[in-house]
C-alpha positions as CSV (number, residue, x, y, z in Angstrom):
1,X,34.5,37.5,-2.1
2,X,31.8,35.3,-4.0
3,X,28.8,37.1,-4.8
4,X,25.7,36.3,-3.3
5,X,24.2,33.7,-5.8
6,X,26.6,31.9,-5.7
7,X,26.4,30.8,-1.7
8,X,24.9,28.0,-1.6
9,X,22.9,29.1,1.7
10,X,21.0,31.6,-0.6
11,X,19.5,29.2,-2.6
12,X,18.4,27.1,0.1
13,X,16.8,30.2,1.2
14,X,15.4,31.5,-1.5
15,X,13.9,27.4,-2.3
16,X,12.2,27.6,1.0
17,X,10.9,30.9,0.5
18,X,9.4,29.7,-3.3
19,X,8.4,26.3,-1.7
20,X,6.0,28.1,1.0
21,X,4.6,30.9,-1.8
22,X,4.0,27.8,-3.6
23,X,2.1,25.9,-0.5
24,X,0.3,29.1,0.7
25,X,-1.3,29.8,-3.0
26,X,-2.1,25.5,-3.3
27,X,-4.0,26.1,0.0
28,X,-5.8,29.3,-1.2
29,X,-6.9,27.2,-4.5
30,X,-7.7,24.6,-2.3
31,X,-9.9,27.2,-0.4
32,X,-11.8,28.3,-3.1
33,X,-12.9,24.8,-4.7
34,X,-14.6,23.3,-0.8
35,X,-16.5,26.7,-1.5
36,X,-17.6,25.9,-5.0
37,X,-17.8,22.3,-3.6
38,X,-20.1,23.7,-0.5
39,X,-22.2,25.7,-2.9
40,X,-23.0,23.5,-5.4
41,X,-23.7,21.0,-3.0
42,X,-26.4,23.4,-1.7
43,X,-27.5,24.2,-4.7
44,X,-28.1,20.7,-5.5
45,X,-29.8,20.1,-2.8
46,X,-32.1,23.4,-2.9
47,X,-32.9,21.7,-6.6
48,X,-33.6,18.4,-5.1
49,X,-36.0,20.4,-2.9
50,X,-38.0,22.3,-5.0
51,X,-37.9,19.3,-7.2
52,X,-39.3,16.9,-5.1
53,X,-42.3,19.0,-3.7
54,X,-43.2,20.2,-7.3
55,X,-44.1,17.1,-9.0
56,X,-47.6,16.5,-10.0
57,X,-48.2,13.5,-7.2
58,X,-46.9,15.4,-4.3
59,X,-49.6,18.0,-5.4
60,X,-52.4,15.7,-5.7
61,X,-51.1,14.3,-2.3
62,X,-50.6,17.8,-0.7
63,X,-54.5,17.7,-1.5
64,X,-55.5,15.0,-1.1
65,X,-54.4,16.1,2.6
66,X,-56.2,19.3,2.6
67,X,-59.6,18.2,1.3
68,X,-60.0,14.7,1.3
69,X,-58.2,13.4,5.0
70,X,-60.4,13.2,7.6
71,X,-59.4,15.7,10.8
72,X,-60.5,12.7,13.1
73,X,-59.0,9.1,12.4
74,X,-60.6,7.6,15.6
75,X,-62.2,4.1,15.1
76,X,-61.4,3.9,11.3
77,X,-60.5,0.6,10.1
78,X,-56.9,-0.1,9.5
79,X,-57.7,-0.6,6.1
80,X,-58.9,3.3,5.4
81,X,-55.8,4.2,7.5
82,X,-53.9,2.4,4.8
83,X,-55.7,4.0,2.0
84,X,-55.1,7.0,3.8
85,X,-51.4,6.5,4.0
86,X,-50.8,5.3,0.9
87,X,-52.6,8.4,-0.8
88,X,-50.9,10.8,1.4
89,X,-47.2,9.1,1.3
90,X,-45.5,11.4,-1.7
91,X,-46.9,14.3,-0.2
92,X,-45.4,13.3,3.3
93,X,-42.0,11.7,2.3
94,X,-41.0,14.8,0.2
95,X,-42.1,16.7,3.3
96,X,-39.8,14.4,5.0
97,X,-36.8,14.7,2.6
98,X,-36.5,18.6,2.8
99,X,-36.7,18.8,6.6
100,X,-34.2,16.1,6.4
101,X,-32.1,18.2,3.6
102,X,-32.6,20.9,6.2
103,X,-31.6,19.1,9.7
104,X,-28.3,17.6,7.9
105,X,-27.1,21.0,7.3
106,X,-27.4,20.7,3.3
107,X,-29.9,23.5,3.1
108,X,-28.5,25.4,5.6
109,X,-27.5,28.6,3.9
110,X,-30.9,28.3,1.7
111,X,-33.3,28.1,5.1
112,X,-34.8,31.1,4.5
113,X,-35.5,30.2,0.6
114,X,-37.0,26.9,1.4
115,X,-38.7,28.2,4.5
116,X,-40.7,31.1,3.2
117,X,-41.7,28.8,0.3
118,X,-42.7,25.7,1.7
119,X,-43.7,26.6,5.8
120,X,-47.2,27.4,5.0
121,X,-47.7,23.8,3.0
122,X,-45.1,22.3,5.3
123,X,-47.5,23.2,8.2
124,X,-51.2,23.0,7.5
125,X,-50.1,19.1,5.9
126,X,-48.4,18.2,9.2
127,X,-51.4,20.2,11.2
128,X,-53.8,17.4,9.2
129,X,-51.8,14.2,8.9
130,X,-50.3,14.6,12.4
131,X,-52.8,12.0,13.7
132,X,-52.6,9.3,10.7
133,X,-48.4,9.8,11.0
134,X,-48.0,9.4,14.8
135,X,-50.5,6.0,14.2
136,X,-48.4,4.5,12.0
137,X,-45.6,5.1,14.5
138,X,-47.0,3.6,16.9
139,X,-48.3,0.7,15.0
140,X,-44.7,-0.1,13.3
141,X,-43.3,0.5,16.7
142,X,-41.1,3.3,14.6
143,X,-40.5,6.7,16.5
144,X,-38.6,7.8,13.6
145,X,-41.2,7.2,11.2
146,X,-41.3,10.4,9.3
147,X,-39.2,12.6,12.1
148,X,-38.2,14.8,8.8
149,X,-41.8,16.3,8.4
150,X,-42.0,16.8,12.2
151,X,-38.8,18.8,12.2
152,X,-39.7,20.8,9.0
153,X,-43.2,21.0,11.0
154,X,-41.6,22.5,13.9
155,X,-38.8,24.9,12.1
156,X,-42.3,26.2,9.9
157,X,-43.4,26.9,13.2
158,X,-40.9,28.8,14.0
159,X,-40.5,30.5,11.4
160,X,-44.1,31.6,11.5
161,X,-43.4,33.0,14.9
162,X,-40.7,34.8,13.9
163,X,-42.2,36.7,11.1
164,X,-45.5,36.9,13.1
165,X,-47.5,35.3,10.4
166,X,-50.7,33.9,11.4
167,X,-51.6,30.0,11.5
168,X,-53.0,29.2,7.8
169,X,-56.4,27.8,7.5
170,X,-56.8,23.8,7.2
């Protein structure tokens, strides 16, 4: 009688068996770098963020907003609405970028991060531009136009309900 190693049907057995231990500990590296993958991606993203609505003109802008737009835009030339637009725009596009950030899913695991930081800013800019913003929609014939700092608007909303926050001053 042959001993056991030396059947060829032992081999092919104990190949297969290697072959799938092999497989099953590719798929578990594999695993572990979409996660690293998924996280930096986030992180990158939380960075581009933070980034974005930290520079020194989206802070002008931001107040600009606050203490300089008018609450009523009624009969003002398109000209000022221009000026208006123009002075406001980093203010509202990096408004724009993070709720887009956050409606693609990139931020998702950082919502609350990004929420509780920017919701108060997020809202009382969107409270005071609404009117200038849904203008320029109309006039470029652009629903779109801006849809990122509505949804951010409307998760800030939201989120102040949840957390039973009060509206902030404008």
């Amino acid at each position: 009688m042959k001993p056991w190693y030396a059947d060829p049907q032992w081999w092919t057995v104990g190949g297969t068996w290697l072959y799938v231990i092999l497989v099953f500990v590719t798929l578990c590296f594999i695993y572990g770098q979409l996660r690293e993958a998924r996280t930096n991606r986030t992180l990158n993203a939380v960075l581009a963020a933070f980034g974005e609505l930290q520079r020194p003109d989206t802070h002008e802008a931001r107040r600009y907003i606050l203490t300089a737009l008018p609450s009523q835009l009624d009969g003002v030339e398109e000209s000022v609405r221009a000026r208006h637009l123009e002075k406001i725009r980093p203010a509202t596009l990096a408004f724009h970028h993070v709720g887009y950030l956050i409606r693609e899913d990139y931020l998702d695991p950082a919502y609350e991060t990004i929420m509780g930081y920017t919701w108060p800013a997020a809202w009382r800019c969107w409270k005071k531009s609404e009117e200038l913003i849904q203008g320029e929609r109309r006039r470029r014939g652009e629903k779109g136009y801006m849809i990122g700092f509505e949804f951010l608007f409307k998760l800030s909303e939201s989120y102040r309900l949840i957390h039973n926050y009060p509206e902030p001053r404008i």
